[in-house]
C-alpha positions in Angstrom: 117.7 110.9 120.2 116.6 112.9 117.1 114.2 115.6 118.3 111.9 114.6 115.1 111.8 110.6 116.1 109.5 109.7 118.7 109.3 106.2 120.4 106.1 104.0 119.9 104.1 104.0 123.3 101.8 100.9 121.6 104.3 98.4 121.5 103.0 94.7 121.8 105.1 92.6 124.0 105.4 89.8 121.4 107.2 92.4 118.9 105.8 94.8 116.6 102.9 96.7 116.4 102.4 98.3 113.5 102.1 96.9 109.6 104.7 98.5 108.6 105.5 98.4 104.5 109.3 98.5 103.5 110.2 100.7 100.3 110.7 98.7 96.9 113.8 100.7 96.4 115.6 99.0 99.6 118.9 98.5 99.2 119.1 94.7 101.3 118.1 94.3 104.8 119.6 97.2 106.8 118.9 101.0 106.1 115.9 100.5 104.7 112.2 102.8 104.8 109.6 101.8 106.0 106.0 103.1 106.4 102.6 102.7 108.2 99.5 104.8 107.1 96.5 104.8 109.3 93.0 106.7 109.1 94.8 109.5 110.5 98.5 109.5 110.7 101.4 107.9 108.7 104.4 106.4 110.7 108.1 106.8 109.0 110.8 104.8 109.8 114.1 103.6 109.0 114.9 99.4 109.5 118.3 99.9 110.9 117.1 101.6 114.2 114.9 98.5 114.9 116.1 96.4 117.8 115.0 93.6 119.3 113.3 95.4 122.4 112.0 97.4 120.2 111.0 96.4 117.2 108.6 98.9 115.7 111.8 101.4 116.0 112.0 105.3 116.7 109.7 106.5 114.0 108.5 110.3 112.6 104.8 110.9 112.5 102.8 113.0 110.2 99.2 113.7 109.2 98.1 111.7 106.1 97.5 115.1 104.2 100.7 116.0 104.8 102.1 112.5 103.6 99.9 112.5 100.7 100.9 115.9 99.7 105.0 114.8 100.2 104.1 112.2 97.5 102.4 113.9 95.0 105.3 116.7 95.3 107.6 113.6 94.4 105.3 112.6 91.7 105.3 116.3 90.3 109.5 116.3 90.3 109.6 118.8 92.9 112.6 117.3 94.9 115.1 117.0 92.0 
């Protein structure tokens, strides 16, 4: 496993348990983005590592500043 993913330890039994919001810009049903922001952390996470044990999917966490920051970067140009 990717040293940067970790593995929800909240999982529900009846699937997932996290809202999770899937990027306008997906490309179909696999390979997707998906996020989940919280009071204090955002989740990140990709829809092709979902199974159906696990649901919610290997996901990277960071702290909302740090999320909020990556996106106003984006809206400045600052990644290409």
């Amino acid at each position: 496993m990717n040293q940067g993913w970790k593995k929800s330890t909240y999982s529900a039994t009846d699937g997932c348990c996290t809202k999770w919001r899937k990027s306008t810009y997906s490309c179909g049903a696999e390979g997707c983005v998906k996020f989940s922001e919280g009071e204090d952390v955002v989740l990140l996470g990709d829809t092709k590592l979902e199974t159906d044990t696990d649901p919610d999917g290997p996901y990277q966490i960071y702290s909302v500043a740090a999320w909020r920051n990556f996106i106003a970067g984006i809206k400045r140009g600052e990644f290409g």
